[in-house]
C-alpha positions, 0 to 999 in steps of 0.5 A: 525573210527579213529584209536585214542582214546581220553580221556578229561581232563575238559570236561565241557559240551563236545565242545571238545569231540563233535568236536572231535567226529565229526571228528571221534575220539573216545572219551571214557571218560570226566572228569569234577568237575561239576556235572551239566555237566553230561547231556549235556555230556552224551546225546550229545556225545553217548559211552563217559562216564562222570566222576565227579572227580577233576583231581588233584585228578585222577591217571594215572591208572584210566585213562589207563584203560579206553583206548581202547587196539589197539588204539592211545592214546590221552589225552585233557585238556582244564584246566580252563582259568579264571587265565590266563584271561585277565578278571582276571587282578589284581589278581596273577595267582598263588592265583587262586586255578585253577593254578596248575591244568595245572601241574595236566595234566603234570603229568597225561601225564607223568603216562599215556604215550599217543602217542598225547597230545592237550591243548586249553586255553586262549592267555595269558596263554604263559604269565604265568611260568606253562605254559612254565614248562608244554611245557618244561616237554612235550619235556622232554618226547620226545614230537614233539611240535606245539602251537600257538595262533589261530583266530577262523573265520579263521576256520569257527567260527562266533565268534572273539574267540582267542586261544592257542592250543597246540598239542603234538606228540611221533609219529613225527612232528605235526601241526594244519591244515591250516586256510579255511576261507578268512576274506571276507569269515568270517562266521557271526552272521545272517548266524549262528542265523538269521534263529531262531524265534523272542522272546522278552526280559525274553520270552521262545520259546514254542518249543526250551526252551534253546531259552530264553533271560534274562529280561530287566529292563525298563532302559535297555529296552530303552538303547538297543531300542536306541542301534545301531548294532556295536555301543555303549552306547555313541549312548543313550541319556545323561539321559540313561547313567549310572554314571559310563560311564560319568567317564572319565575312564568309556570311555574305556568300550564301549563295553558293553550295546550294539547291536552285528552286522549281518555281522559280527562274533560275540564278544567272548562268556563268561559265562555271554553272556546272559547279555546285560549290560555284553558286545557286547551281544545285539541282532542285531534287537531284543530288547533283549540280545542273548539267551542261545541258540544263544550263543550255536551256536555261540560256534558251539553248533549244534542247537540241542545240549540238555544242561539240562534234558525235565522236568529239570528248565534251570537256566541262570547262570548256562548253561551260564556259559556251554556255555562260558566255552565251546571249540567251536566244530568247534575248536575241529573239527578242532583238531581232523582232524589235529590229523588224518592227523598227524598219516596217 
């Protein structure tokens, strides 16, 4: 086992935690404000603890004890990213209650002292005054700072994901380990969900019952029956065009209603990936969109990942959201053994 412990801020459903356990890190607790993640984390990430409390409100003390003694502290906060998004164009950043949470994990690093810090969010968070406050306090208390903007496939994810990580040490120098994956070598859709059985739009696999995709209108029936892998709604008949796509500015968004490619990574996952009209979220062959589970390995959820209890209801908006809001696990993987090397 790893000599490090690990404690993470906004855990969500556990991409992170997971990764991180996957690379032997011991990851003693999560913090989230949902409650409908406590399953999902709890079952699939054994001996780390779930706490539903908003960070904002967490202190110091809370978090230094439940650190393990004799071990390397690390403390993750992947804050929400739907501020600094480039989804939320047209709104200032600083009105999203969300905003100050990145200053909440400031200064929860300042009161805990951790020897090694990671934060993961969206490209354009480097945009906003918080971020670069947050970096700033970091080398203020002495941290070895490395943060770059990070393309997913380059690490083995199928999907065309971009993110910033940020990794923090007060024991030296620290980076993220070099990129494993040469485009030729890019891991694709067919390689991550080609192997899961067929269903049809608004249908639930008798065994695995996170396999289920959202249900097409008739309309919606015939766009994707006429949609071509990687193409786009331009490819549909006149009379299948919505109003807002004859629009010349309605030009600009031919990425959705429309087919994923087999050869390829997948678009990015969001909370709404179970959509076809949401964007490139169509199924390569299938008449359908992606299903809940598709979209979870695509994440690099293991196939087995459980998000919801046997007997619970699975609501679409709800694990939808688990899902896109998820690290990759791969991405945390990733981060945890560059941890690892960096104290060896």
């Amino acid at each position: 086992m790893s000599k490090i412990a690990a404690i993470d801020l906004f855990c969500g459903a556990g991409g992170l935690t997971h990764g991180l356990i996957k690379s032997k890190v011991n990851v003693v607790a999560g913090f989230d404000i949902e409650e409908v993640c406590r399953y999902a984390y709890e079952k699939n990430n054994i001996g780390a603890r779930f706490f539903n409390k908003d960070v904002a409100l967490l202190t110091g003390e809370e978090v230094l004890a439940l650190f393990p003694k004799g071990h390397i502290k690390l403390l993750a906060g992947c804050a929400p990213c739907q501020p600094f998004s480039t989804y939320s164009q047209g709104r200032v950043a600083k009105e999203d209650k969300k905003w100050p949470l990145l200053y909440a994990f400031s200064r929860l690093i300042r009161e805990v002292n951790p020897e090694l810090v990671t934060m993961e969010n969206v490209p354009d968070v480097t945009k906003h005054e918080v971020y670069h406050d947050f970096v700033l306090d970091l080398e203020s208390l002495g941290y070895h700072v490395w943060a770059q903007r990070v393309y997913c496939p380059d690490y083995g994810m199928p999907q065309v994901r971009k993110r910033h990580v940020l990794l923090a040490s007060k024991l030296g120098p620290i980076t993220l380990m070099k990129p494993n994956r040469k485009p030729e070598e890019y891991k694709t859709v067919q390689q991550t969900i080609g192997s899961l059985p067929a269903i049809e739009a608004g249908q639930r696999h008798s065994v695995d019952s996170l396999h289920v995709s959202a249900g097409l209108s008739e309309k919606n029936l015939e766009r994707i029956k006429q949609s071509k892998p990687g193409g786009t709604w331009m490819d549909w008949p006149e009379g299948l065009r919505a109003p807002c796509h004859r629009k010349k500015s309605g030009r600009t968004y031919s990425g959705v209603y429309a087919r994923m490619k087999w050869d390829e990574p997948s678009p990015t996952m969001t909370t709404q990936c179970f959509g076809y009209g949401n964007g490139r979220f169509g199924h390569p062959e299938q008449n359908r969109a992606i299903s809940l589970r598709e979209a979870a390995m695509l994440q690099t959820f293991p196939k087995s990942y459980k998000f919801v209890p046997p007997s619970g209801k699975i609501h679409m908006t709800s694990v939808g959201k688990m899902i896109g809001n998820a690290v990759p696990v791969t991405l945390g993987k990733v981060i945890g053994k560059s941890l690892n090397q960096h104290i060896r």
